[in-house]
C-alpha positions in Angstrom: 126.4 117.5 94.6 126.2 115.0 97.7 125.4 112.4 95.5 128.0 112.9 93.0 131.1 113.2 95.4 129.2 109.6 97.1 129.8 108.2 93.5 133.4 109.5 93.2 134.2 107.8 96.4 132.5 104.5 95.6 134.3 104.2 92.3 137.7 105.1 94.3 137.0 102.4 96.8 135.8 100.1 93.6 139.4 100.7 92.3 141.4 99.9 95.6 139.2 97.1 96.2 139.9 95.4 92.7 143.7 95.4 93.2 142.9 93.8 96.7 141.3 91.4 95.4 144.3 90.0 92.6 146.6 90.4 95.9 144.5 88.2 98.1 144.1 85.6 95.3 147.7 85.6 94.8 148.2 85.0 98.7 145.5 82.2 98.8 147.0 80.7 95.4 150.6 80.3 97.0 149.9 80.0 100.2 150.0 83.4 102.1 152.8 85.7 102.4 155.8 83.6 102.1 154.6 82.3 99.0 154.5 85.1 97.0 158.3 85.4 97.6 158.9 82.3 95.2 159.6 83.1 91.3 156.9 81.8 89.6 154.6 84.0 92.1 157.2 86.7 91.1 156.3 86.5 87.7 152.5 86.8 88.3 152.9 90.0 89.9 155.2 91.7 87.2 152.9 90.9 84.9 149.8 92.2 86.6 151.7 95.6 87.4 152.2 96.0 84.4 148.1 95.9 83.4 146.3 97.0 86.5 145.5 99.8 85.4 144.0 98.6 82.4 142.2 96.3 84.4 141.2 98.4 86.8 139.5 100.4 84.1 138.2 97.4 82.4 136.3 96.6 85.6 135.1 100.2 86.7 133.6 100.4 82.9 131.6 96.9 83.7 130.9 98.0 86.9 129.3 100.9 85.7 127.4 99.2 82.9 125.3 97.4 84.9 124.5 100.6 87.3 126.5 100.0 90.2 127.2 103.8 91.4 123.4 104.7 90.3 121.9 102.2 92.8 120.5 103.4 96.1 122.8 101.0 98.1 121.3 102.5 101.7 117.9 100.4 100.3 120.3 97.2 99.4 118.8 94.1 99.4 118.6 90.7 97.6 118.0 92.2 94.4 121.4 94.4 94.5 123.8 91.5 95.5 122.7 89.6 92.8 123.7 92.8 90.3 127.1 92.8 92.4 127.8 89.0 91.4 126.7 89.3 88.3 129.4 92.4 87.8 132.0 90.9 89.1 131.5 87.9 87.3 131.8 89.7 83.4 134.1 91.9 84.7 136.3 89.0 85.6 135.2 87.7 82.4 137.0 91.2 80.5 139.8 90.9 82.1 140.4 87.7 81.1 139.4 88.6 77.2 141.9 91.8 77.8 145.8 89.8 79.1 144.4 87.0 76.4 144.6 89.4 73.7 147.9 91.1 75.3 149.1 87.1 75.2 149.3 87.4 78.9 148.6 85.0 80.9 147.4 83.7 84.8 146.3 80.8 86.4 142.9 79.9 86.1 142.4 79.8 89.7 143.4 83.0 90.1 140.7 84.3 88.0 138.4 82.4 89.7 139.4 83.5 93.2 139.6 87.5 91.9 135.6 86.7 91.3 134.9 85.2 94.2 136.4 87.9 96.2 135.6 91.0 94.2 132.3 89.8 95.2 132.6 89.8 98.8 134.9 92.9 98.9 132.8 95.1 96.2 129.9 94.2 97.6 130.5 93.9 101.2 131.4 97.9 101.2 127.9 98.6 99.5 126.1 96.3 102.4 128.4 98.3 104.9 127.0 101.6 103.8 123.6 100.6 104.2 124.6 99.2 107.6 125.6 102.4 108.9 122.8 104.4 107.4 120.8 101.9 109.6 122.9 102.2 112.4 122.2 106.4 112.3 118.4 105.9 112.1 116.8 105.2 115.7 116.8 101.7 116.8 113.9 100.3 115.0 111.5 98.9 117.8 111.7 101.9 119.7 108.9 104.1 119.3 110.5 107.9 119.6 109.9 111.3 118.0 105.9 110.1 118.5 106.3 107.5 115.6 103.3 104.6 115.5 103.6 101.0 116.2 102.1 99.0 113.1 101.1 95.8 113.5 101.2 93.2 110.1 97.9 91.4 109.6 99.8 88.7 107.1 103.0 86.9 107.1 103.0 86.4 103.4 104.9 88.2 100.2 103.1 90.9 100.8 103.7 91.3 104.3 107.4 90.9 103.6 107.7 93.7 101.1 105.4 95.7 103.3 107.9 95.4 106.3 111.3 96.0 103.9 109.1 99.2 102.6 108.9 100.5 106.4 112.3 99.7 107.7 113.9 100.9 104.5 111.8 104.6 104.8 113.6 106.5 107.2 110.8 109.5 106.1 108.2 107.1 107.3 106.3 107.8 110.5 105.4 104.6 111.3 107.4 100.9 112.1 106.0 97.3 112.5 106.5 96.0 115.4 104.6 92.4 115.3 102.7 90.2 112.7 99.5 88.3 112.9 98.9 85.2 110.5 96.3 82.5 110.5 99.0 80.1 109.9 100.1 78.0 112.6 103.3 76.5 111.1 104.6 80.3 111.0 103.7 81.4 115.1 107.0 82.3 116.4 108.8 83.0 113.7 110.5 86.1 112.0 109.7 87.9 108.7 112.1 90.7 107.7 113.5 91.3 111.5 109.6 91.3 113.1 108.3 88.3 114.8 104.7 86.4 114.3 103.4 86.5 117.1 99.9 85.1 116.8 96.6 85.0 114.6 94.2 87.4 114.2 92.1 86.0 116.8 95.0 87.5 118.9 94.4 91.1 117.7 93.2 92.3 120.6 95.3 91.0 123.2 98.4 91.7 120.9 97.4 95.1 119.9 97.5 96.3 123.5 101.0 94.2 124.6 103.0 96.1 121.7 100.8 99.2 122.1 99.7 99.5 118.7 97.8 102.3 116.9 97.7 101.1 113.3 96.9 97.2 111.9 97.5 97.1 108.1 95.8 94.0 105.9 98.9 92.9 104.2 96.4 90.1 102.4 95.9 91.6 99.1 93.9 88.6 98.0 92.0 89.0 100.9 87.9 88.5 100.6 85.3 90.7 102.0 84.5 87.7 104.8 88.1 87.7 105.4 88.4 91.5 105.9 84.8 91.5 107.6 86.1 88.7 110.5 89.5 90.8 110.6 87.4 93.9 111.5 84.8 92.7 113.5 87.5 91.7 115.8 89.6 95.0 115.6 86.1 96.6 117.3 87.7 96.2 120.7 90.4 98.5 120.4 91.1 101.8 119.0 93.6 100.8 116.0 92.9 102.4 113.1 92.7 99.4 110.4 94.4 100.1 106.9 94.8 97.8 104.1 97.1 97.6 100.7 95.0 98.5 97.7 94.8 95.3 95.9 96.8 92.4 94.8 97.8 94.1 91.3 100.1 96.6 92.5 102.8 93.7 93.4 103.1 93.0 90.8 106.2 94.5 90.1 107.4 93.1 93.7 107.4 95.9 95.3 105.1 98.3 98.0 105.1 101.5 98.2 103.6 103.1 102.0 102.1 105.5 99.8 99.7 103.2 98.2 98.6 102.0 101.6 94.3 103.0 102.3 92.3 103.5 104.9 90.3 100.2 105.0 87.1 101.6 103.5 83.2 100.7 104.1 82.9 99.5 100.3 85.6 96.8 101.4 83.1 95.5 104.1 79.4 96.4 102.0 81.0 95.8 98.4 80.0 92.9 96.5 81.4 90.3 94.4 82.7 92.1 90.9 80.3 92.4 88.3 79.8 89.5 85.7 79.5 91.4 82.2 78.5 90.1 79.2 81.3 91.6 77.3 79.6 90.8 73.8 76.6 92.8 74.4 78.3 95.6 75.7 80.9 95.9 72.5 77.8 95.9 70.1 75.9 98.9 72.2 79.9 101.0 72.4 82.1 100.2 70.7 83.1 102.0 67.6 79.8 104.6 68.5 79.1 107.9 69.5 78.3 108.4 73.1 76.4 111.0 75.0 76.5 110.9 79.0 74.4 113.5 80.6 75.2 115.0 84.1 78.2 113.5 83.0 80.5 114.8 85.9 78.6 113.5 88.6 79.2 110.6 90.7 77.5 107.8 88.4 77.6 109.6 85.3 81.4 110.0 85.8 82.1 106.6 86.2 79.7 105.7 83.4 82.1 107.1 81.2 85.0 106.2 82.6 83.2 102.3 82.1 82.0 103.0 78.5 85.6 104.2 77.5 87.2 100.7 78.4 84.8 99.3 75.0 86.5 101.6 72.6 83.6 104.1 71.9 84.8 106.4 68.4 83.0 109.5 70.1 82.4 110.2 74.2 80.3 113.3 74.8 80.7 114.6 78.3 77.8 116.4 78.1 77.3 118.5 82.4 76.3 122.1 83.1 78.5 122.4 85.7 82.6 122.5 84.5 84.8 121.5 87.0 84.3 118.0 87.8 83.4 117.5 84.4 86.8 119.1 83.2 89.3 117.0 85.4 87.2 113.9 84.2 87.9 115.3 80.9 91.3 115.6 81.4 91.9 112.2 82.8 90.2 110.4 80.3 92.1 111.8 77.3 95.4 111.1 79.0 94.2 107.8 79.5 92.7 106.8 76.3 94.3 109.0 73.9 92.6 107.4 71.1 89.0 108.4 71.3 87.6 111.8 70.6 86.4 113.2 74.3 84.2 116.2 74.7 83.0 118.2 77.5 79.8 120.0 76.8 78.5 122.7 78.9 74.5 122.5 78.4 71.2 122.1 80.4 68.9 119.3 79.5 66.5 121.9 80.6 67.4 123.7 77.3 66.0 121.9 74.6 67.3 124.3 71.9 71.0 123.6 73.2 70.5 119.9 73.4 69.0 120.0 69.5 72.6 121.9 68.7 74.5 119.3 70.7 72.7 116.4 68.8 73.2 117.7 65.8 77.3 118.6 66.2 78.0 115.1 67.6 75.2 112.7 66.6 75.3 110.4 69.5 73.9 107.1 68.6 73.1 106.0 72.7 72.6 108.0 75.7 73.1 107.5 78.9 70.9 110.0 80.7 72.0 110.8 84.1 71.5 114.6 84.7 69.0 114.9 87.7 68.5 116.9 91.4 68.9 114.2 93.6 68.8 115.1 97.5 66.0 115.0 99.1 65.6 117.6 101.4 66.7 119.9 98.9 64.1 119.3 96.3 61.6 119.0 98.7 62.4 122.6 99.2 62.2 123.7 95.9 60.0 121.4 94.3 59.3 123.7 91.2 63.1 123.1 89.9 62.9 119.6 90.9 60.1 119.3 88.0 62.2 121.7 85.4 65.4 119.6 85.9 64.3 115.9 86.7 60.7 116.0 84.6 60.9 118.5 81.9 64.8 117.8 81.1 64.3 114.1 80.5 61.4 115.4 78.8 63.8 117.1 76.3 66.0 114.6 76.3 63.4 112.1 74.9 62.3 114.5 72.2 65.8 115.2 71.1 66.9 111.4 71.1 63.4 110.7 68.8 64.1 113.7 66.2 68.0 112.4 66.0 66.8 108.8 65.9 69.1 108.0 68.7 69.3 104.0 68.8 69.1 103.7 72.6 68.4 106.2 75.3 68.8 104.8 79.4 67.9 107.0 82.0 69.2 106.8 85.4 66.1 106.2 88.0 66.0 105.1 91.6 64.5 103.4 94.6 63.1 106.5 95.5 60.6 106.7 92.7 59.0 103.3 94.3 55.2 104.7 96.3 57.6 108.0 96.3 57.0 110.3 99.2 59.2 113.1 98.7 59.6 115.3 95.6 62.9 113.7 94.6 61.1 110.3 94.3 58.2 111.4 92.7 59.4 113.5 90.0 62.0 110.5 89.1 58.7 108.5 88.6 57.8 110.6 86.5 60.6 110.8 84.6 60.4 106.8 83.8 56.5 107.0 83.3 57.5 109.6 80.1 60.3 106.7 79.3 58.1 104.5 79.5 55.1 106.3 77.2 57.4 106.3 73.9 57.5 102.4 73.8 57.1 101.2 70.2 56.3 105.1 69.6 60.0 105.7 67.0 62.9 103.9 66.3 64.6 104.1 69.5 64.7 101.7 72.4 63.7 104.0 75.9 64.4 102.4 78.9 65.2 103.1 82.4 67.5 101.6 85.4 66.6 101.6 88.8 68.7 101.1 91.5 69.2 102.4 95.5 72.1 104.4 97.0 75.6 104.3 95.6 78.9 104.2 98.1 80.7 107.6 98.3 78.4 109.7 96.0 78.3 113.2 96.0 75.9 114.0 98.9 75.6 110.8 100.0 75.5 109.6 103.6 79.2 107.8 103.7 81.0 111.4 103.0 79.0 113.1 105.7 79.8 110.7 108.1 83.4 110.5 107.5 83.4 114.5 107.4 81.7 114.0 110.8 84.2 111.6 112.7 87.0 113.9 111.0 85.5 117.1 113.2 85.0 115.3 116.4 81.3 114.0 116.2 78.7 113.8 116.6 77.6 111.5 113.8 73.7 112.3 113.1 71.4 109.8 112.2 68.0 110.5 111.4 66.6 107.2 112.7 67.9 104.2 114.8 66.0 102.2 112.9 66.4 103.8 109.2 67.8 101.2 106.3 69.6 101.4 103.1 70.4 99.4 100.0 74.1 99.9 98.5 76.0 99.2 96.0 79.1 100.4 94.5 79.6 103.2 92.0 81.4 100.7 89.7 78.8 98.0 90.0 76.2 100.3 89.1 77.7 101.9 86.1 78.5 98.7 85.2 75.1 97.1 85.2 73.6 100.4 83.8 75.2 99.5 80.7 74.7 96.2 81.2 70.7 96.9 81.6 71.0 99.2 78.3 73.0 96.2 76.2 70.0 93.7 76.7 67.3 96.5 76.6 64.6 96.0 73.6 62.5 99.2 74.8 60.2 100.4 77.7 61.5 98.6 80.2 62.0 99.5 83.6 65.1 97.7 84.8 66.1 96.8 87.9 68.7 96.1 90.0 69.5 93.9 92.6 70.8 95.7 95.5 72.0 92.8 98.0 70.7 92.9 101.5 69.6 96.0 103.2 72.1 98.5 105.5 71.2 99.4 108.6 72.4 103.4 109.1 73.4 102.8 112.3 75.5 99.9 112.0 77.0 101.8 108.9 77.8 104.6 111.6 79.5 102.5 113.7 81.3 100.6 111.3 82.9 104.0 110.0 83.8 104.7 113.0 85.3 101.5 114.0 87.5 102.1 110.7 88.5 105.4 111.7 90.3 103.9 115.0 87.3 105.4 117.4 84.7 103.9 119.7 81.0 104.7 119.1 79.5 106.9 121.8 82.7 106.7 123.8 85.1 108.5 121.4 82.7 109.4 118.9 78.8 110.6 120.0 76.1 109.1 117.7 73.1 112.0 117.5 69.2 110.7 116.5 67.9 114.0 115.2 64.8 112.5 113.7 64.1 111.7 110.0 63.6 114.7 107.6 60.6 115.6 105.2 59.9 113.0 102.9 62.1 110.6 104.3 61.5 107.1 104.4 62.3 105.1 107.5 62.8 101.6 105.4 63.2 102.2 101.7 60.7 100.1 99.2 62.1 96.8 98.3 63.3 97.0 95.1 63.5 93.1 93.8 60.9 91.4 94.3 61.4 88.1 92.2 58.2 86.4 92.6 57.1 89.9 91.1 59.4 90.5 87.9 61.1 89.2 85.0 64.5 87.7 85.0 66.9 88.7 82.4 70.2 86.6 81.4 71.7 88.0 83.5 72.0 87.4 87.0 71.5 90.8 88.7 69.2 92.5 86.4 65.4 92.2 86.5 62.8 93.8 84.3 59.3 95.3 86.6 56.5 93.7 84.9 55.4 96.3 82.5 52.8 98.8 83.4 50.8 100.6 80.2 51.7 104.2 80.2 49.6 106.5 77.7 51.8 109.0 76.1 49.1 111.7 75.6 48.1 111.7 79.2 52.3 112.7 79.9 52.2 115.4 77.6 48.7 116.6 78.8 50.4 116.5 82.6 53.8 118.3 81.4 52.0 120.7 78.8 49.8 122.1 81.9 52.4 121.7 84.6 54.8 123.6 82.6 52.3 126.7 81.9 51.0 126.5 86.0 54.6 126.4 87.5 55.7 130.3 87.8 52.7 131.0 89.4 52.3 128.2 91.6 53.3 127.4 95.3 55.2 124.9 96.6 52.4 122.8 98.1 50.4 123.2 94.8 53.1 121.5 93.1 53.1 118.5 95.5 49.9 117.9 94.9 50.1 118.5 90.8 52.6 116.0 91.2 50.1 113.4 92.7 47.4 113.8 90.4 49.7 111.9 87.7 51.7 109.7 90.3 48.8 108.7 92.2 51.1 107.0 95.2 53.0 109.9 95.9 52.0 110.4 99.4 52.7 114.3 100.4 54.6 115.0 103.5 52.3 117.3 105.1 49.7 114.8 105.0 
């Protein structure tokens, strides 16, 4: 209702303001006041009273047209004076087309000069308005009702549209009050009302003259070093450091305080994107059936979210557990309405269900990523560590040979190098039975190997953020303890990459980068979150837990394995696995386990993984 009586107003002040305008031209035409006393002025304004109202209504009509009382005038900027000139211009335009075709007719000039000051009038009133809603609002460097000072790390486009966001918001909780930029030609001058005032070697002295609590990365185009400098220099204060998402989403001009992110851990520890040989990935999806095991987990997710950008004909979702597999689900068929998706609720511990699955939806390659994975856990229960990690890639082998699937990857890790926990060493396991069925059917078995993913499900980064959230302490289980990462992009990305150039047996593996200290990870998290270590935020050493590894196995070795075309995929130099002694192993394993105790499994387990090294030794 509000906004339809603004309208109704607007389009009344539209209408005094057009007859204002013909009167004003007149006056300028003849020379003010006394000149419209003469007769040929006379004339003029007979003949306009006679059509005003017709071109009054001629104008709202344009007006209108191009949107001028559905605008939200109290945001008015560049962008909306140009729709006002541009309306007053055709509206001048119909008016002239309108008295010609009455066979009335005006000076040129005065046409002109109707424009020119419909313009100013017709749009001066709309830049009033948004005056005076800014005039209501709290002046806009002061910092009441307990709203933050931002600080602008970029003086650029983005910066600009970042600052018009903020002081167009009046929900927003936040304003700029300063902006850093590298450049020196800009020091001292103003972007949007808020003045450069220094580079980011400044942060810290700036941050605390203008009191700030937030620093935003308005440098969408901004590279990890860049970020990494920006940051490393922020660890003096307490700001808390945010960032816009990426370059991409101004494309439309425009920055919503929404999209703005916490500055995140992958932004300092990710890597440069992935390099994929598009080719070779079209021949293994595209136009195929796919089946994605543990398919609602963190890398199996994003498997499939990666596979559906090569236009499979079939995705098969296949996960025991339904609710992350179900929203995945959902938003893949919103946004790739064209393939068939299905969630599949089965165990690959089940081999009559997978046998049913197979034959329903004939996959033609599988990605098998259904595992326990956390330590501790398994090393807890060791006995469904072996039914779900061994005996379910087991099952998964056997299906894919009776189905004569054309490829089958399974989804390894770092772990599974001289293993000494459970998790490890039933993984190795798992790639020793991949590696058995080399040249043994039709289909290609390989494996991927690879360390810790960024922001997986159990995974050290959630627990720490989760951690600074309560109020500390952060727990580390070693000062010492390192990590490899990676992405969970990059390594859905090279899983598929590893399966496109696969030929059969391998064991592929990944390069990881440089190794991650956990404590500098700690810190850095905390840094981010606008904390000190140990001051604001207590670090905790609680020592490291059964089968832990204080420095993780190095996975690439390239003196010691076989290149591949591409860049970040190696091949370990192939070990000769016999098939029979597998089967022997999970024939007699499998009849042992109900009766067995957890130690006894351990050491079952080491009999066929000889450097599995037992935690109670």
């Amino acid at each position: 209702m509000e906004k339809r009586i603004r309208q109704i107003l607007l389009l009344i002040a539209d209408a005094v303001l057009i007859n204002l305008s013909f009167w004003f031209a007149l006056m300028i035409r003849f020379e003010g006041t006394t000149g419209l006393l003469n007769s040929q002025a006379g004339q003029y304004i007979s003949v306009y009273m006679d059509v005003f109202i017709y071109v009054t209504a001629v104008k709202i009509v344009v007006f209108y047209i191009f949107k001028m009382y559905s605008s939200l005038w109290r945001y008015a900027s560049i962008e909306e004076l140009m729709q006002v000139v541009f309306a007053s211009l055709v509206a001048t335009m119909a008016t002239v087309s309108l008295l010609t075709a009455m066979q009335l007719m005006m000076p040129r000039s005065i046409y002109i000069l109707t424009a020119l000051i419909d313009i100013v009038l017709v749009g001066g009133v709309r830049f009033f308005y948004r005056y005076l809603r800014r005039a209501r609002r709290p002046s806009f460097y002061s910092n009441k009702n307990g709203r933050k000072n931002v600080l602008v790390i970029g003086g650029g486009e983005a910066g600009s549209l970042l600052i018009k966001e903020y002081k167009s918001n009046p929900e927003a909780d936040s304003i700029p009050v300063a902006i850093l930029d590298d450049d020196k030609t800009k020091q001292g001058m103003e972007l949007n009302g808020v003045k450069i005032v220094g580079t980011t070697d400044d942060f810290v002295k700036v941050s605390e003259k203008y009191e700030i609590d937030e620093a935003v990365i308005a440098i969408p185009s901004a590279d990890r070093d860049t970020i990494k400098k920006i940051l490393d220099t922020a660890k003096e204060t307490r700001v808390k450091m945010r960032t816009l998402p990426s370059i991409y989403n101004l494309a439309d001009g425009k920055v919503k305080i929404s999209e703005i992110r916490d500055v995140s851990i992958e932004d300092l520890l990710g890597r440069d994107e992935v390099n994929l040989h598009v080719g070779d990935l079209e021949k293994l999806i595209t136009d195929k059936s796919i089946l994605v095991t543990g398919g609602g987990g963190s890398i199996g997710s994003e498997l499939c979210r990666q596979i559906c950008r090569f236009n499979p004909n079939r995705l098969n979702i296949v996960d025991v557990y339904e609710n992350h597999a179900y929203q995945l689900e959902l938003d893949l068929k919103k946004q790739y309405p064209n393939i068939e998706i299905n969630l599949i609720i089965a165990s690959v511990r089940d081999p009559e269900r997978l046998d049913e699955v197979f034959n329903k939806y004939k996959p033609q390659v599988v990605f098998h990523a259904a595992a326990h994975k956390h330590v501790p856990i398994m090393e807890n229960n060791p006995k469904e560590a072996i039914k779900n990690n061994v005996m379910g890639t087991y099952n998964m082998v056997n299906v894919s040979k009776k189905h004569n699937i054309e490829k089958f990857v399974m989804i390894s890790t770092d772990k599974a190098v001289n293993p000494t926990n459970v998790m490890g060493a039933t993984k190795r396991i798992s790639e020793m039975i991949v590696q058995s069925q080399k040249g043994k059917s039709s289909t290609e078995f390989v494996a991927v190997r690879f360390g810790n993913v960024l922001g997986s499900s159990g995974s050290v980064i959630p627990l720490f953020k989760k951690q600074i959230k309560e109020g500390g302490p952060v727990t580390i289980t070693h000062e010492d303890i390192i990590r490899y990462f990676m992405t969970i992009p990059e390594a859905a990305q090279l899983v598929l990459q590893a399966g496109a150039i696969a030929k059969g047996g391998e064991i592929f593996i990944l390069d990881m980068g440089e190794p991650v200290k956990i404590l500098d990870l700690a810190k850095n998290l905390i840094h981010l979150s606008g904390f000190k270590p140990y001051e604001d935020i207590p670090i905790e050493i609680t020592g490291l837990r059964p089968g832990e590894k204080l420095y993780e196995e190095l996975l690439l070795d390239k003196d010691n394995n076989i290149a591949t075309k591409h860049e970040k995929i190696f091949i370990e130099k192939p070990e000769e696995i016999h098939e029979e002694k597998i089967k022997n192993f999970l024939v007699d394993i499998n009849e042992k386990l109900p009766g067995m105790e957890d130690q006894q499994v351990k050491e079952e387990i080491r009999k066929i993984v000889p450097t599995y090294k037992c935690y109670e030794e």
